[in-house]
N, C-alpha and C positions, 0 to 999 in steps of 0.2 A: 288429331291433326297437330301437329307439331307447331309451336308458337314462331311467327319468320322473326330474326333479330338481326335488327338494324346493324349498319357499320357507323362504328364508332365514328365521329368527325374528326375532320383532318387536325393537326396544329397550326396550318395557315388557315382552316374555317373559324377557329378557338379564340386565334389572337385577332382574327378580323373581327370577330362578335367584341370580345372585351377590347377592342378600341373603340365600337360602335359605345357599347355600353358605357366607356368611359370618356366619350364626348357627351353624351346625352345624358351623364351624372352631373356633366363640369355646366352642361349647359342652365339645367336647373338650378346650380348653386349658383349663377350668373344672376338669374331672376331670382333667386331668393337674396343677393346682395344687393340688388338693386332696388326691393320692397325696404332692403334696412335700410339703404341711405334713401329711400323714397319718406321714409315714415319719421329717419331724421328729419327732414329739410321740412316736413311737413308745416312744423308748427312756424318756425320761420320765414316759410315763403308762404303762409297759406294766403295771402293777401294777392298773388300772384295766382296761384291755383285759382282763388276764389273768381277773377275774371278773365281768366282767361281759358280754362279747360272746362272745356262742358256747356251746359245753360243751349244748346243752339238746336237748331231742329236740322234734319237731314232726310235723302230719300232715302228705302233701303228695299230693292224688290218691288220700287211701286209704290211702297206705301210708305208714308209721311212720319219720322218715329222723331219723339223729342230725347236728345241727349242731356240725361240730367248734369247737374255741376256736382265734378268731382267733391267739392267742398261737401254737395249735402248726401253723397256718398262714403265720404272719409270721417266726416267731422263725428259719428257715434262711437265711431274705433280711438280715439283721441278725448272722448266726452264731452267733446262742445253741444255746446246749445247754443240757442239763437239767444242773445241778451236782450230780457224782457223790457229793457226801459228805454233801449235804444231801437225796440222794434216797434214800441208803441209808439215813440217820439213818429218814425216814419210812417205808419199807419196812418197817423194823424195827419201831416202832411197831404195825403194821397188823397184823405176824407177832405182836406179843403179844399183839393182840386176840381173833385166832383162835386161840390156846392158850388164851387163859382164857376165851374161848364153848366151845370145848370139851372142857378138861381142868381149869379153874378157877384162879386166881390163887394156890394152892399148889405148883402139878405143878412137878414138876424142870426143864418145856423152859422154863414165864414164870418161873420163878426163872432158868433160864441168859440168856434174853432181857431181863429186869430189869437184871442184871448187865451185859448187852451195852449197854445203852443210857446206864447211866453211865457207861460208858469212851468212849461215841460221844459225849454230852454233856460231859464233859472234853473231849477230842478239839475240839472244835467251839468250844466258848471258846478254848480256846488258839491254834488253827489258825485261826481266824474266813475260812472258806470266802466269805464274805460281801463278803471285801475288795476280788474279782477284778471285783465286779458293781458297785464303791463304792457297798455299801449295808449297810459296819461300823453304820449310825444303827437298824438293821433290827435286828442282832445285840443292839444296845444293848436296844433295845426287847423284844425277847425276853428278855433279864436278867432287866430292869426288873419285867416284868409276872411272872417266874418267884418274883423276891427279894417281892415283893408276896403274892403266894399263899401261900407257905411260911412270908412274915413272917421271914425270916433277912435279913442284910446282906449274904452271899454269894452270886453266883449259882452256884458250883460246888457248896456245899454243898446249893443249892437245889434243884437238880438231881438230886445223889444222894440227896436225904431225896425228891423226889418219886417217882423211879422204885425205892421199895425198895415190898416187899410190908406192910411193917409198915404204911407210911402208907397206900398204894391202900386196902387190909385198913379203914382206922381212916374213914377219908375216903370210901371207897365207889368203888370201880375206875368205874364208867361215869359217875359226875359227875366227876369229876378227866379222864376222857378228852373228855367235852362241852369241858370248858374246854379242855383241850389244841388239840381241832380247831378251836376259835371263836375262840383268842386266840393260839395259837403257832402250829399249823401253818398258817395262812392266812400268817403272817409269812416261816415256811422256804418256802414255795412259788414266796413270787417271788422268791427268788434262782436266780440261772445261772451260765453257764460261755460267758463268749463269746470266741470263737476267736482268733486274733493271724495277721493276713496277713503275705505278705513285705516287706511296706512296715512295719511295726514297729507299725502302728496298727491297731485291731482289723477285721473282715472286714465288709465294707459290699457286698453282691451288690442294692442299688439299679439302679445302670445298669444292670442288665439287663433290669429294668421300665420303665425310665425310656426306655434306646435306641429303644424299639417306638413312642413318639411323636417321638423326635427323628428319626427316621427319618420319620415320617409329616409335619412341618413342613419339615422338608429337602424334600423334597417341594413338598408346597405352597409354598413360599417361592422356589423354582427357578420354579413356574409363574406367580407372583405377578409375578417380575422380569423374563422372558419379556412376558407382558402387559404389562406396562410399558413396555419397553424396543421393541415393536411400536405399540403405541397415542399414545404419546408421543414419539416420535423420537427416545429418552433412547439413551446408552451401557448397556452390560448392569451399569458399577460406578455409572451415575448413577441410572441404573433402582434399582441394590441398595441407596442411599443414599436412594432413596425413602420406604421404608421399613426405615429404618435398625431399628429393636426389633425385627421381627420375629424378629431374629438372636437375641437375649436366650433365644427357646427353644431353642437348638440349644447354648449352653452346659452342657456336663457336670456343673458344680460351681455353687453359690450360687445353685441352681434358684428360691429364693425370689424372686430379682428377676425372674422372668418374670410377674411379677404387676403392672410394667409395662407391657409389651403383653397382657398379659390384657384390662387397663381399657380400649387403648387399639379393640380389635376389638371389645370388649361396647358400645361407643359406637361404631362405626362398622354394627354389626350392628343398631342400634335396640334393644338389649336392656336401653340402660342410658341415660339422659341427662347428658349431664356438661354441658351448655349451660351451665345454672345455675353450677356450681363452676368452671367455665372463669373466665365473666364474673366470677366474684368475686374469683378468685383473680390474673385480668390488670389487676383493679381497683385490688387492695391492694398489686400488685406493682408497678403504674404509679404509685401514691400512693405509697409510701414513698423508689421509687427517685426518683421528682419532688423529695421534698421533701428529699432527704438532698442530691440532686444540685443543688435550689436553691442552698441556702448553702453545700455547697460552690464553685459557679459564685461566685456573688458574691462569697467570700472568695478569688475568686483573683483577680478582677475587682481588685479594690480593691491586691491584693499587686501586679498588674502596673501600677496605674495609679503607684504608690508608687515602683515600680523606675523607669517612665518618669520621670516627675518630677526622680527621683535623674540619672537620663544626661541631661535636657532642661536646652540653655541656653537657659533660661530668659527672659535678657536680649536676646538675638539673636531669638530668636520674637517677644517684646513687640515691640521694636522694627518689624520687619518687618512683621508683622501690621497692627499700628497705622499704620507708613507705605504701606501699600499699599491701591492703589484700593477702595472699599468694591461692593459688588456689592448693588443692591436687586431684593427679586424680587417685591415688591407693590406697588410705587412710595406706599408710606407708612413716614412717618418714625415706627421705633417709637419709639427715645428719648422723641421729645414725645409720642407717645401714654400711654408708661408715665406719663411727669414731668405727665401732666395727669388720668391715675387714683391716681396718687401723690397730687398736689394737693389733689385733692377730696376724697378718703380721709381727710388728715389732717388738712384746714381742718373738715369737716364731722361725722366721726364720729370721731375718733382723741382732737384737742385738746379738747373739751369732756369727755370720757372722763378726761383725766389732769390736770387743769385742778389738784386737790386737791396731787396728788403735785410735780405743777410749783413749785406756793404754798408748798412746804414745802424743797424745794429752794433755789426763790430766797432764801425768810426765812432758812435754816439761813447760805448764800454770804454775805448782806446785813450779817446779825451779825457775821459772823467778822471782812468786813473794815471792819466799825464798830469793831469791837474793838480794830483795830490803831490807830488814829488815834488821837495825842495828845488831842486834845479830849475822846473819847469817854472815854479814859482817866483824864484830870481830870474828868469829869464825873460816871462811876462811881460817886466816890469821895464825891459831895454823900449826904447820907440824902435816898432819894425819887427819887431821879433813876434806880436801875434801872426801875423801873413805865414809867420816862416812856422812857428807850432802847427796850422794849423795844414800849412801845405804836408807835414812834417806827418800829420794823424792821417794824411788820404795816401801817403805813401805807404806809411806803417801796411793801412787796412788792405790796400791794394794789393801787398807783397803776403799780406794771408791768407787772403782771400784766391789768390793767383797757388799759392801752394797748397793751399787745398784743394784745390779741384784739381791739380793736376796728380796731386798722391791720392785722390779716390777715385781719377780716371785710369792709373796704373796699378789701382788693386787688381789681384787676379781674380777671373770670378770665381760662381760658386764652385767647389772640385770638393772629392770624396774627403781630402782632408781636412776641408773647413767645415763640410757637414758633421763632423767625429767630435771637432772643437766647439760646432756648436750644444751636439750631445752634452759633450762633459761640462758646457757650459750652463747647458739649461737643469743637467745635476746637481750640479752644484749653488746655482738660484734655490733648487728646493729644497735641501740642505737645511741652505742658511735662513732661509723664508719660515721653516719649519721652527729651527732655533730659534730665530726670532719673533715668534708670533707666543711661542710659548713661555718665554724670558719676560715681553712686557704687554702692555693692555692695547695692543695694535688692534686686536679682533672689536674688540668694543665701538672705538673710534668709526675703523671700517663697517661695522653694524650700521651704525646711524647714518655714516654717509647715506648707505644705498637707501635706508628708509627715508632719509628727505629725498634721491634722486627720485627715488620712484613715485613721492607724494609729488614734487613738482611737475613729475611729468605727467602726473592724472590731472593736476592742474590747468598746466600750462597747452599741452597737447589734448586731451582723449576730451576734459567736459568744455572744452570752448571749440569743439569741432560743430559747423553748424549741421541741420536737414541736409544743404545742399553737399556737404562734405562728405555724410559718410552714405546717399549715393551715388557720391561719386567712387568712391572706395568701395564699395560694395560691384556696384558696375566695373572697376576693372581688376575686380580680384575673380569674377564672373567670366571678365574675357580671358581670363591669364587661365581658369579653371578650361575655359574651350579653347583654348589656342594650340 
């Protein structure tokens, strides 16, 4: 009989299973984060734990079940013990209660047990049992609230007037014991005794809780890179670098960083959206690195162009440059294009703009060198004759200013023949520019200029631009990029 063989399963049964499976992985590393930060907080809160989780009885089916206290379920994983001096202190305690319910606060055993108890309260200040669990501030506190009650400044003495029969007797044995259970022994209780492994540091039996998942990610993680390394045609160490965190849980120590790949599974499981905080977080990290990496870039910009400058002969480039064939690549002469937006520019909107500033200039020139001239200087000297110099220099300025603008309102404009003049003009600049760059030490000079322009300007402009400048530069070199 011929074997029946199954159909393969679908790829939406496949990706359904490995999302199941991939919630129900994320899930248990949930519970296994939250036994590390449980097993943190432990030693910390255990004073919390200790009264408040556990200790209580409950139904369960009928029948009556005592829920023990977490503490004296945690405390063997941590190696506490009970502290023998401060358990026997409370034993004793409990032994006088039951003497005096039933022989009375007279009988000869709570007078022997009276007496026991100020030698174990001596005892107990001096020895402060308290120290091993560092929680001397606990012992403190027990003083504190003793020297309070008693109204003395000593807590030894405190202690011996409390446990005599004279006081209990004077004060009332069962309100003095209220207080003792409500305000000290809740204090003696949560001290311990915790154990000292062979490593010098106290006993931590965690990884033994801990291994039963690192073992179970081992695990998983084997089949993870398996699948991987099948599916992807990866190596089994390129496959393992695929998912490099998942390693993060198979670490013994610093269990807390596995909350790493915690986030990174509850996002991969759909349990959790990180969409959102991805996007903002690649946003502000692409913004900050941009802008810090802007002026940086351009402050090194400006440092190399400074260096070139410095190694650049200068004089040998002009030269060269200038006598070598020119190359057109839109068969238009920009020179006269510019020198004919230049023109119109400044005959049309520019001179009537400064026409004021011009007139003040000229008259300031016109005086001075009237001033110099013999004549103007005997004539100075007549009474009346300044009014008349001076009405003399706003005539001058007036009648030049008036025939300038009216001989560069009657120039012709630009026409083929002044574009031709301006050719053999700007020839002949290079010419002479060429002869003279080579004749004396121009190049030099002009070197250094542009290395201080350029240093000022790293200065003065690029490193005093603040955060807020260059995004704002950045944002509208952004809109000009979309517009």
């Amino acid at each position: 009989m011929a074997l029946q063989r199954y159909p393969a399963p679908k790829s939406s049964d496949r990706s359904h299973l490995s999302l199941w499976f991939d919630r129900t992985m994320a899930l248990i590393a949930v519970a296994n984060l939250g036994l590390v930060l449980f097993d943190l907080s432990y030693i910390p809160w255990r004073n919390f734990y200790l009264f408040n989780v556990g200790g209580w009885q409950t139904e369960l089916f009928g029948f009556r079940v005592q829920v023990p206290r977490l503490t004296d379920v945690y405390d063997p994983v941590k190696g506490i013990e009970p502290n023998r001096e401060t358990v026997t202190y409370l034993q004793t305690v409990d032994r006088l209660k039951t003497e005096v319910a039933d022989q009375g606060i007279r009988s000869p055993r709570a007078a022997a047990t009276l007496a026991e108890l100020r030698v174990l309260s001596e005892e107990m200040i001096d020895a402060n049992p308290f120290a091993l669990a560092n929680k001397t501030g606990t012992l403190e506190r027990i003083k504190n609230r003793m020297r309070s009650r008693l109204g003395l400044n000593s807590a030894k003495q405190s202690f011996t007037q409390f446990w005599s029969e004279e006081y209990l007797t004077r004060a009332g044995f069962f309100s003095e014991m209220t207080f003792f259970d409500e305000q000290i022994r809740r204090l003696i209780e949560t001290n311990y005794f915790r154990q000292t492994g062979e490593t010098g540091g106290p006993i931590d039996r965690f990884i033994f809780l801990d291994i039963w998942f690192i073992w179970l990610f081992s695990a998983e993680i084997a089949l993870r890179v398996y699948y991987i390394h099948r599916s992807k045609n990866l190596s089994f160490l390129e496959a393992a670098l695929w998912r490099w965190y998942d390693f993060l849980f198979l670490l013994p120590f610093w269990q807390i960083i596995r909350i790493v790949p915690l986030v990174a599974r509850l996002d991969q499981a759909a349990l959790i959206d990180l969409a959102t905080v991805k996007k903002e977080i690649n946003e502000n990290f692409v913004a900050t690195f941009s802008e810090e990496l802007t002026q940086v870039v351009i402050v090194r910009v400006f440092e190399q162009i400074e260096e070139s400058i410095r190694q650049l002969d200068l004089r040998n480039l002009i030269v060269e440059g200038l006598g070598r064939s020119y190359i057109d690549l839109n068969n238009t002469n920009e020179i006269a294009a510019i020198a004919a937006i230049v023109w119109e520019t400044a005959i049309v909107d520019i001179l009537p703009q400064i026409r004021p500033e011009l007139e003040e200039l000229l008259k300031h020139s016109t005086d001075t060198l009237l001033r110099r001239t013999p004549v103007y200087q005997q004539a100075s000297q007549v009474p009346g004759m300044g009014a008349i110099s001076q009405q003399l220099t706003e005539q001058i300025v007036m009648q030049v200013t008036d025939g300038f603008y009216r001989n560069i309102s009657n120039l012709p404009q630009m026409d083929d023949r002044t574009t031709q003049l301006l050719e053999r003009l700007w020839q002949r600049i290079t010419e002479v520019l060429v002869e003279e760059i080579r004749k004396n030490k121009t190049s030099d000079k002009l070197k250094g200029l542009l290395v201080d322009l350029f240093e000022e300007i790293k200065i003065n402009y690029i490193k005093r631009l603040s955060q807020q400048d260059w995004e704002e530069i950045l944002a509208r070199t952004k809109a000009i990029k979309q517009g």
